[in-house]
C-alpha positions in Angstrom: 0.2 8.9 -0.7 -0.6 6.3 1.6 -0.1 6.5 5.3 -0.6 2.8 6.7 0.9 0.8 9.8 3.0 -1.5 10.3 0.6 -4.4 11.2 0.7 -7.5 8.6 -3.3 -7.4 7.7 -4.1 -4.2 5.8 -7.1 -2.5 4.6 -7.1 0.1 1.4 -10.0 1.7 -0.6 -8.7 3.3 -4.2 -10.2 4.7 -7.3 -8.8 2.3 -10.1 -9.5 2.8 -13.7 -11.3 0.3 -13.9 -13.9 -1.9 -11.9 -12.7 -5.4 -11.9 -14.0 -8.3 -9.4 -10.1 -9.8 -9.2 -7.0 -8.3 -9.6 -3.2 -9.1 -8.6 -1.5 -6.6 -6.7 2.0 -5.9 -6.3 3.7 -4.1 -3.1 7.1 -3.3 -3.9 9.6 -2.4 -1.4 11.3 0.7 -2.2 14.5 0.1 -0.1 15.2 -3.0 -0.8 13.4 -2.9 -4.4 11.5 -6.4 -3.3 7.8 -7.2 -4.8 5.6 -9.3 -2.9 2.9 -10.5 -5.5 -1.1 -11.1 -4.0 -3.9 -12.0 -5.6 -7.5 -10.2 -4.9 -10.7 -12.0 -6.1 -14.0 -11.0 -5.9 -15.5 -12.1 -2.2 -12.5 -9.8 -0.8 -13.3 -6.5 -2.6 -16.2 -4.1 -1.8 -17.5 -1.2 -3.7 -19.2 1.5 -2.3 -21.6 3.8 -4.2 -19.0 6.5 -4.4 -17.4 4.2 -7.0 -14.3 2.7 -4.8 -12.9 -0.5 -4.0 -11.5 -1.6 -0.6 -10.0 -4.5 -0.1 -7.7 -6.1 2.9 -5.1 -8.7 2.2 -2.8 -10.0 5.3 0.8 -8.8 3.6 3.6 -11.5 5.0 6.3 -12.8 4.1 7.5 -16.1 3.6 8.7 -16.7 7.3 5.2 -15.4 8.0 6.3 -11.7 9.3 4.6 -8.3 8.2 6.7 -7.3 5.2 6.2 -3.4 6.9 8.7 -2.0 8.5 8.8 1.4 9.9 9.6 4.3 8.1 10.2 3.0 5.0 7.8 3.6 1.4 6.1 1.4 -0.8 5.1 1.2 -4.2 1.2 -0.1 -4.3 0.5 -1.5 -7.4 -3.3 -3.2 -8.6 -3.3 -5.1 -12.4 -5.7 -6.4 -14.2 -4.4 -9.7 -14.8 -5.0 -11.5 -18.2 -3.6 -15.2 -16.6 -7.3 -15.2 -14.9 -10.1 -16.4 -17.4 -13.5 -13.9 -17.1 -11.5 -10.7 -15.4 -13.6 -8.5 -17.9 -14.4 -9.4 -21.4 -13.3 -5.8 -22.6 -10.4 -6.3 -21.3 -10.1 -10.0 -23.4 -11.5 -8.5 -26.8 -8.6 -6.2 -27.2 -6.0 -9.1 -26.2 -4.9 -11.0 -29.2 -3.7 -14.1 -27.9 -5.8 -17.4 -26.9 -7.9 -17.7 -23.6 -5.9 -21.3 -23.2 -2.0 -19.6 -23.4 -0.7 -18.0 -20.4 1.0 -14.4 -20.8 2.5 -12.3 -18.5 0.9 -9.1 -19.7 -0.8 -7.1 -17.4 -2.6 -3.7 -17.3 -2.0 -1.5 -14.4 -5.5 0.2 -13.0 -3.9 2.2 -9.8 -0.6 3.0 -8.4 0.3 4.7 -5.3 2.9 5.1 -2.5 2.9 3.9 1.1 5.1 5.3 3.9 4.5 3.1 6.8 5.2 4.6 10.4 3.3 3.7 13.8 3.4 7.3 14.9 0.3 9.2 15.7 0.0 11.5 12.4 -2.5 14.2 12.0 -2.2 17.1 10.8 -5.4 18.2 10.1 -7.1 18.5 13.6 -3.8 17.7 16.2 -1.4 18.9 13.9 0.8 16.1 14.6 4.1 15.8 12.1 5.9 12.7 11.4 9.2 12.9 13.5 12.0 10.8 12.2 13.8 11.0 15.5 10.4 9.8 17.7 12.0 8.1 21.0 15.6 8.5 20.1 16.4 11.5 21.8 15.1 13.0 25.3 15.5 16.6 26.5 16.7 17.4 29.9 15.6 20.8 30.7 16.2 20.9 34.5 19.0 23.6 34.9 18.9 27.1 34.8 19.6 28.3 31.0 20.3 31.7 32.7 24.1 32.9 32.0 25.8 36.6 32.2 27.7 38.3 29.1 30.9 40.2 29.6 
């Protein structure tokens, strides 16, 4: 799983099945079961030596607002997409159709989850928890909790 921010211009590195210079990617919102379709080509995505890809896409939507909202998850989806000519040519000689037909088939090479909060998690060296009631509730503890039992 993911942990990302709300901000509209993300960054992820992933381990796909395979090494392709463009791919679509699909970020579907699990609430309101919404995709939002992007396209990655090859000037956005690095690969380091470790054998991963990151890329960073700015993720609005069509008023121009971060399609994140607090709290909520995401499906993150990456496809090697058969509608772009040259994606890989093993990919093209196991496709039967022709290079000038469009298709809609696709050929998922990750899939993950995002939650997305703006809270401060870190477990590992703070050991900071996700709170779902962070700011909504404030403890008072100015009285005396001393009392007497009969």
């Amino acid at each position: 799983m993911i942990i990302s921010t709300t901000t509209a211009q993300q960054t992820f590195t992933v381990i796909p099945r395979e090494f392709l210079a463009s791919m679509r990617v699909n970020v579907i919102d699990e609430s309101l079961n919404k995709t939002f379709n992007y396209y990655v080509d090859g000037g956005s995505v690095a690969e380091d030596t470790e054998g991963r890809k990151t890329f960073t896409i700015n993720y609005v939507d069509s008023s121009g607002n971060s399609i994140y909202k607090e709290a909520r998850f995401y499906a993150l989806e990456l496809f090697a997409d058969f509608n772009y000519w040259n994606t890989n040519l093993s990919l093209w000689q196991m496709y039967d159709e022709l290079w000038q037909t469009d298709s809609d088939q696709k050929q998922m090479i990750f899939k993950d989850r995002i939650f997305v909060t703006d809270q401060d998690i870190d477990q590992l060296n703070d050991n900071e928890h996700y709170n779902i009631n962070n700011g909504q509730y404030t403890s008072n503890n100015s009285y005396n909790n001393e009392y007497i039992v009969v």
